[in-house]
PAZA-454260 format. One record per residue (C-alpha): residue number from 0; residue in one letter; y, z, x. Coordinates in steps of 0.1 Angstrom, whole numbers, plus 5000, padded with zeros to 4 digits. Layout:
resi; resn; north; up; east
NUM; A; Y; Z; X
...
This chain:
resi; resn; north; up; east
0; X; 4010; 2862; 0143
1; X; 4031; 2890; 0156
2; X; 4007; 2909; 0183
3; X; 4017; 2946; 0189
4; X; 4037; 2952; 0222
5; X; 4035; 2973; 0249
6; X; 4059; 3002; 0253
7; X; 4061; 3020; 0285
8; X; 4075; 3053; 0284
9; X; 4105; 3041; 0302
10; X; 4116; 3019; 0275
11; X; 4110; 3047; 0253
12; X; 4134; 3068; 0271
13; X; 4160; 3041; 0275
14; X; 4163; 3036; 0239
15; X; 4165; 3073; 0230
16; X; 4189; 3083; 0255
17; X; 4216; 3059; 0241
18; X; 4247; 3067; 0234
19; X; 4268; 3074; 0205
20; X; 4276; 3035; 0197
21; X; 4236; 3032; 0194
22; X; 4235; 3068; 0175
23; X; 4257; 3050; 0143
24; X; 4228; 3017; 0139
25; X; 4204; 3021; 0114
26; X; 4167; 3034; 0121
27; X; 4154; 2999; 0117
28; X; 4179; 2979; 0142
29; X; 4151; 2984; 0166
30; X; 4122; 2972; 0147
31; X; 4147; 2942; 0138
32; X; 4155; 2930; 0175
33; X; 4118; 2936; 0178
34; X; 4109; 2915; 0153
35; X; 4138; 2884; 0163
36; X; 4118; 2885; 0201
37; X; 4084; 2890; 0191
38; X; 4088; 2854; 0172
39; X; 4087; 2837; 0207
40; X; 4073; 2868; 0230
41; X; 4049; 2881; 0211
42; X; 4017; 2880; 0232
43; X; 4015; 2907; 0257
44; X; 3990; 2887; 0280
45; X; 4018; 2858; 0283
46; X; 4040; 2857; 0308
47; X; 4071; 2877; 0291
48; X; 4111; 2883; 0294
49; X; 4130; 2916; 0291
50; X; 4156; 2918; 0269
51; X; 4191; 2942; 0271
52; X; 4216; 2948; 0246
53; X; 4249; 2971; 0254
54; X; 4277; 2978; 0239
55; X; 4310; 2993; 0267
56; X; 4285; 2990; 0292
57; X; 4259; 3017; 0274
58; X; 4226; 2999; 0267
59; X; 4219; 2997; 0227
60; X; 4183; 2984; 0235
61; X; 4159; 2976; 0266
62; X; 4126; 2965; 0262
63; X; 4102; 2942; 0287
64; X; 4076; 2924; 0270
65; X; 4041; 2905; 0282
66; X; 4032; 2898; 0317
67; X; 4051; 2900; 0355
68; X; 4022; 2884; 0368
69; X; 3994; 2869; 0353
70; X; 3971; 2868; 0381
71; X; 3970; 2905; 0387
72; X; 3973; 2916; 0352
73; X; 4012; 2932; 0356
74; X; 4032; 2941; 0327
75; X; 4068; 2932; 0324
76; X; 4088; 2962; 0335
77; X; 4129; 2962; 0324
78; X; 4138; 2962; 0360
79; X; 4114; 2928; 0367
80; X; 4138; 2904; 0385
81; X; 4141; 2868; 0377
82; X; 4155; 2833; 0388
83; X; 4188; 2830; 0364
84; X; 4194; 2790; 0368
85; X; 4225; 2777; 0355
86; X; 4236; 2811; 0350
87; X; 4243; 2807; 0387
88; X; 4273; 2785; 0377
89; X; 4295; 2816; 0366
90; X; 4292; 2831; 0401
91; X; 4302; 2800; 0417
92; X; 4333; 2796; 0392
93; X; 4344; 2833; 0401
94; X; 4339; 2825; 0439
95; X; 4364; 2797; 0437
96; X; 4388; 2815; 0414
97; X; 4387; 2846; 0444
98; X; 4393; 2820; 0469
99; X; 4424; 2809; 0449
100; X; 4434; 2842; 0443
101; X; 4437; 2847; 0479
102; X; 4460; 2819; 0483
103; X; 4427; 2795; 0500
104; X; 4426; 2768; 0473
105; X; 4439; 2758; 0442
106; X; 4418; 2750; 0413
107; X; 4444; 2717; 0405
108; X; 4437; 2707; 0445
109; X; 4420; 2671; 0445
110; X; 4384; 2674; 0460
111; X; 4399; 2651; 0490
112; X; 4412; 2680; 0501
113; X; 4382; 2695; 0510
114; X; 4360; 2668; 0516
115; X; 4379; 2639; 0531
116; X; 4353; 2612; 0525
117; X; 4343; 2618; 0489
118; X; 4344; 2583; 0469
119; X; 4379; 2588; 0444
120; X; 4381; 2626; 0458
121; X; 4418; 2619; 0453
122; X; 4414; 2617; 0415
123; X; 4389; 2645; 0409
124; X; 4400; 2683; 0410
125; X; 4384; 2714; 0413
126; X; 4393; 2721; 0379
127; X; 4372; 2689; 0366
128; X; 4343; 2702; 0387
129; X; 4348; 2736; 0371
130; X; 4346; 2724; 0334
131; X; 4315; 2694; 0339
132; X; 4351; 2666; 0336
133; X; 4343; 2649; 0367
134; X; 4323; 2622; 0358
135; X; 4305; 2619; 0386
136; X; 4268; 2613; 0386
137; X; 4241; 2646; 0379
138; X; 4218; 2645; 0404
139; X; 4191; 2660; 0383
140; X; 4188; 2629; 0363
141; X; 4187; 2608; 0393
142; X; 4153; 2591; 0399
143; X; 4147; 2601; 0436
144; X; 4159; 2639; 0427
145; X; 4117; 2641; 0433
146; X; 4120; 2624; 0470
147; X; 4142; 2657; 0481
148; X; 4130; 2688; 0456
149; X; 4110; 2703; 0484
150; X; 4133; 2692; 0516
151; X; 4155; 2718; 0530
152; X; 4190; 2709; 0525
153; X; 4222; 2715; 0540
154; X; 4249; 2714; 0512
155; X; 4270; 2686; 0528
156; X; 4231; 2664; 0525
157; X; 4231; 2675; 0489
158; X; 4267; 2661; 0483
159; X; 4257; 2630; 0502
160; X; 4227; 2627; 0481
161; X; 4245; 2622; 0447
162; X; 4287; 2611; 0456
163; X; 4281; 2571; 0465
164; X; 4264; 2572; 0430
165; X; 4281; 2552; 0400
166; X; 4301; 2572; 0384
167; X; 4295; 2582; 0346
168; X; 4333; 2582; 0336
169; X; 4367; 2587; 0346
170; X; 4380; 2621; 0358
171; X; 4392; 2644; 0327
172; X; 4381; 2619; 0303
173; X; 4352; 2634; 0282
174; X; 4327; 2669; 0287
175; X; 4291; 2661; 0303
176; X; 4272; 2691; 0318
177; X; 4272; 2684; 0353
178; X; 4249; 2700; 0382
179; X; 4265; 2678; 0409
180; X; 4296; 2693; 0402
181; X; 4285; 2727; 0409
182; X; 4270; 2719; 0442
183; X; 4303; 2702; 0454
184; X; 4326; 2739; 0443
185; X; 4293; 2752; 0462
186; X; 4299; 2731; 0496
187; X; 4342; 2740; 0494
188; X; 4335; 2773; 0491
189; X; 4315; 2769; 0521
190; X; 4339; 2752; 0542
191; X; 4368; 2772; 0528
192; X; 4357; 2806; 0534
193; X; 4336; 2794; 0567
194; X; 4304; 2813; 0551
195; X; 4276; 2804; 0536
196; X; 4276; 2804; 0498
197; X; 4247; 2830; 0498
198; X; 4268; 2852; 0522
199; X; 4302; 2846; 0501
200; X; 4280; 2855; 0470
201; X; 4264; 2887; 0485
202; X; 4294; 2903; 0501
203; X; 4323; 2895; 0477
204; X; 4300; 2901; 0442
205; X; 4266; 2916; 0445
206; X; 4278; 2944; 0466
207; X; 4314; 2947; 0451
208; X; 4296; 2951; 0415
209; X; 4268; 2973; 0426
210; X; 4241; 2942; 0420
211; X; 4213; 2956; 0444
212; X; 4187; 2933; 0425
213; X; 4199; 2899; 0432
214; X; 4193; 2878; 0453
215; X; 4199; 2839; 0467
216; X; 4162; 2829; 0456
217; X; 4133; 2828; 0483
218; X; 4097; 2820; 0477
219; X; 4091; 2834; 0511
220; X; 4114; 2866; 0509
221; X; 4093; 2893; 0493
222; X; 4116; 2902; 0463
223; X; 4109; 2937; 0448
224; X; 4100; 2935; 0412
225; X; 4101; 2899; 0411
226; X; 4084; 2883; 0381
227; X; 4068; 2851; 0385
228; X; 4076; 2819; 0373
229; X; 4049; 2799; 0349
230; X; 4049; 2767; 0332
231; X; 4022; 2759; 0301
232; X; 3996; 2729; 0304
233; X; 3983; 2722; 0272
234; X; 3963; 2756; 0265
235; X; 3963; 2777; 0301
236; X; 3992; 2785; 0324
237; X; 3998; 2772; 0354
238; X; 4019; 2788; 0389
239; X; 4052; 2770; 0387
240; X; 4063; 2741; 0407
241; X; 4076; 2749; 0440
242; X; 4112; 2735; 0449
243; X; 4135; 2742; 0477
244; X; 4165; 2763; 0465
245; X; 4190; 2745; 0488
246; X; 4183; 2719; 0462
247; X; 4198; 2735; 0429
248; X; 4219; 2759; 0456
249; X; 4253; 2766; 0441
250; X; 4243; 2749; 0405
251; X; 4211; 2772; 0399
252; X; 4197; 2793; 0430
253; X; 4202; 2825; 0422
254; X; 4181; 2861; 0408
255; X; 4186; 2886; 0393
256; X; 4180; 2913; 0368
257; X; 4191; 2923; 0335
258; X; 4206; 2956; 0346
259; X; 4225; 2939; 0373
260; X; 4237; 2907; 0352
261; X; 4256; 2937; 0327
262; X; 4272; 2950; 0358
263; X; 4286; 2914; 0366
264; X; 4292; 2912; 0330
265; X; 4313; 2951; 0335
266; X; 4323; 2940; 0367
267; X; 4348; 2913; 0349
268; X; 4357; 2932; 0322
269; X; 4369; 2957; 0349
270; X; 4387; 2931; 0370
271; X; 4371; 2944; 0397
272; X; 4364; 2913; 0415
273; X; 4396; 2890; 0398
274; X; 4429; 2901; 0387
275; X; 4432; 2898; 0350
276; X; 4454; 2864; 0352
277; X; 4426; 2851; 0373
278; X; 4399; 2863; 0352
279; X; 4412; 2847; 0322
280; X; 4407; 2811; 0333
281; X; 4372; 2817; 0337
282; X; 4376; 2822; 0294
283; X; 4401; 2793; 0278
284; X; 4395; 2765; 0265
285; X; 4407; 2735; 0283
286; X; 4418; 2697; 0269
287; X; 4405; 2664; 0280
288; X; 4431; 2633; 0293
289; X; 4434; 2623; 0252
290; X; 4444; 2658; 0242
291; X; 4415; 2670; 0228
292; X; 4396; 2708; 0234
293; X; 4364; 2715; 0243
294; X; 4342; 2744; 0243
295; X; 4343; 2756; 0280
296; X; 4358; 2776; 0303
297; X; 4347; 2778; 0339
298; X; 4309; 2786; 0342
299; X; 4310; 2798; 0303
300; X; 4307; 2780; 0267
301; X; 4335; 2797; 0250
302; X; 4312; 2793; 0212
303; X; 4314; 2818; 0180
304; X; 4289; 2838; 0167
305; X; 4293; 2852; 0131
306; X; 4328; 2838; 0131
307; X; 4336; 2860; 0162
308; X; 4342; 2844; 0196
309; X; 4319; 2846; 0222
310; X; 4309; 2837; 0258
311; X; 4274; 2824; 0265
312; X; 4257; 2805; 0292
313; X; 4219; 2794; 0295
314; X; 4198; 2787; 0326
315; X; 4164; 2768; 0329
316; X; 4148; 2762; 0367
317; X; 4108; 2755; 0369
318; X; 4091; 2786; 0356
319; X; 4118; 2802; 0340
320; X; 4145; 2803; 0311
321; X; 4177; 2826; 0307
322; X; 4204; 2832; 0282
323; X; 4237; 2854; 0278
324; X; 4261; 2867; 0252
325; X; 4291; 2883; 0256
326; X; 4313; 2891; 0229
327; X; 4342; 2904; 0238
328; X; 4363; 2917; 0205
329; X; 4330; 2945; 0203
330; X; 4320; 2944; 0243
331; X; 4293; 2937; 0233
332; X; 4264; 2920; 0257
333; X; 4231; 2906; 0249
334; X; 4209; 2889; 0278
335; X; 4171; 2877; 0277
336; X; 4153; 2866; 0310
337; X; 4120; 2849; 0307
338; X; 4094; 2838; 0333
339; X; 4078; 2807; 0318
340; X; 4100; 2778; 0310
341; X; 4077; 2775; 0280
342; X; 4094; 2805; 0261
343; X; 4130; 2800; 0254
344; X; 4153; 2830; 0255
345; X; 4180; 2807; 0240
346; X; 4174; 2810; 0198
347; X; 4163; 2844; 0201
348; X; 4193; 2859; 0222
349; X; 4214; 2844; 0202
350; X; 4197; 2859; 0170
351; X; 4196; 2891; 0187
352; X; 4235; 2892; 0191
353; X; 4240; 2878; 0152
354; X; 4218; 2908; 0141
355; X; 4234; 2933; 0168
356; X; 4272; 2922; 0152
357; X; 4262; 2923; 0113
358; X; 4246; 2956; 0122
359; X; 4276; 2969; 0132
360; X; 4298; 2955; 0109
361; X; 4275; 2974; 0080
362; X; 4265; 3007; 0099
363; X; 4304; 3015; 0103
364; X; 4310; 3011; 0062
């Protein structure tokens, strides 16, 4: 059953005050996109997401739905910030490719390089790491990933937790989504730039883009706006479980917003933080040892949507779910951010981006 939302005069004003792209949709777009979330947000006393569509960086549609905070009764705002997950991974990729662009490392460089000890670091590159080619072992399906969750750990201890581990195939020669990966580009960028990651992070993206709402995730840090994280046990909802974010670090530690993840989203388009060469190999698609392509790019699935090519990247850490389109033949981008991991941004962000392109393609006939 669809339960009717809550609308705070902010969103009100946010959708009004678009611009001309928004202007040329149909009167009903709105009650569609509505309609798409409400099929997996639709209680307003759940916890909630927020959900942001633009189009050349001018938002199309803004709207927060159910709860911040369950135990004080706080409504989902559109500036509520989240834990992204995975969605970390694109940071991390364009860290290492601004480390190469300043001549520091090279993405072909063997992760020996780096990190002398590292079992057959001779064989593995920085470009495998990039693209989940590695083969080596993701610590998240490890059965003693529990015996470390909440210990506070330095990133050379998280490689050392994971690189003796059997490996799950050859360098380059299949695709498996890889965490382990991202924590070893996490730990050279570390040792490259002589900062830490968070630092590196902070001062070369969050304040080169204007992202004053994200964050290296804290549970102790008081975060304004932060929404917090749920899970669902059987019928009541429960706080979510508690981690240490030196675990996930580089591979899924980060928050943010969904007004600050369409200025990173701007802030490549712009090249501000990569040159356009650079940039671009973040979005190709790369081959395996036997020749054959697969669908990603450095920190992004390189999919289709509607026949048109897109860029898209979920994340999912304890208590909450995210999920990103970018499209770039229409600039257009589509993010939802939720804070249970028992509502799925996924589906409905990408249903929200199929309706946002076919409504284009028939409002400009």
């Amino acid at each position: 059953m669809i339960i009717k939302k809550l609308i705070t005069p902010l969103v009100v004003l946010s959708f009004l005050s678009n611009t001309t792209h928004a202007q040329r949709l149909s009167k009903g777009y709105e009650k569609k996109i509505d309609s798409i979330i409400q099929t997996e947000f639709g209680n307003k006393n759940e916890p909630g997401g927020v959900f942001l569509i633009s189009q050349n960086g001018k938002n199309l549609y803004r709207k927060a739905f159910g709860k911040a905070n369950l135990e004080l009764s706080i409504d989902m705002t559109p500036d509520n910030v989240f834990q992204i997950g995975s969605m970390t991974k694109q940071f991390t990729a364009i860290a290492i490719l601004m480390l190469e662009q300043q001549g520091k490392l090279n993405v072909d460089d063997p992760v020996s390089q780096y990190i002398k000890d590292y079992p057959n670091g001779d064989k593995i590159t920085i470009h495998q790491l990039l693209t989940h080619t590695s083969g080596i072992k993701d610590f998240t399906k490890m059965k003693s990933i529990s015996s470390i969750a909440q210990k506070e750990m330095k990133p050379e201890e998280m490689v050392n937790f994971f690189k003796n581990e059997p490996v799950d195939f050859a360098p380059g020669e299949k695709f498996d989504y890889n965490n382990s990966g991202y924590i070893v580009l996490g730990y050279i960028i570390e040792l490259v730039s002589r900062t830490s990651y968070e630092d590196f992070i902070k001062k070369n993206i969050f304040e080169k883009a204007g992202m004053t709402h994200s964050y290296y995730a804290s549970d102790r840090k008081v975060i304004p706006k932060r929404a917090y994280g749920y899970h669902k046990k059987e019928q009541e909802f429960v706080n979510k479980t508690v981690i240490s974010f030196t675990v996930p670090f580089s591979s899924g530690s980060l928050m943010s917003s969904a007004d600050d993840m369409l200025k990173w989203q701007q802030a490549l388009s712009q090249n501000l933080l990569l040159n356009s060469k650079e940039t671009q190999k973040a979005f190709q698609k790369y081959k395996l040892n036997n020749g054959e392509e697969f669908t990603y790019g450095y920190g992004w699935h390189l999919k289709a949507i509607n026949g048109i090519s897109d860029r898209e990247h979920g994340g999912s850490i304890f208590g909450f779910k995210s999920m990103a389109v970018y499209v770039p033949a229409e600039d257009v981008y589509v993010i939802g951010l939720s804070n249970c991991d028992c509502h799925s941004p996924t589906e409905v962000t990408k249903n929200i981006a199929k309706a946002t392109l076919h409504e284009m393609k028939t409002s400009s006939k």
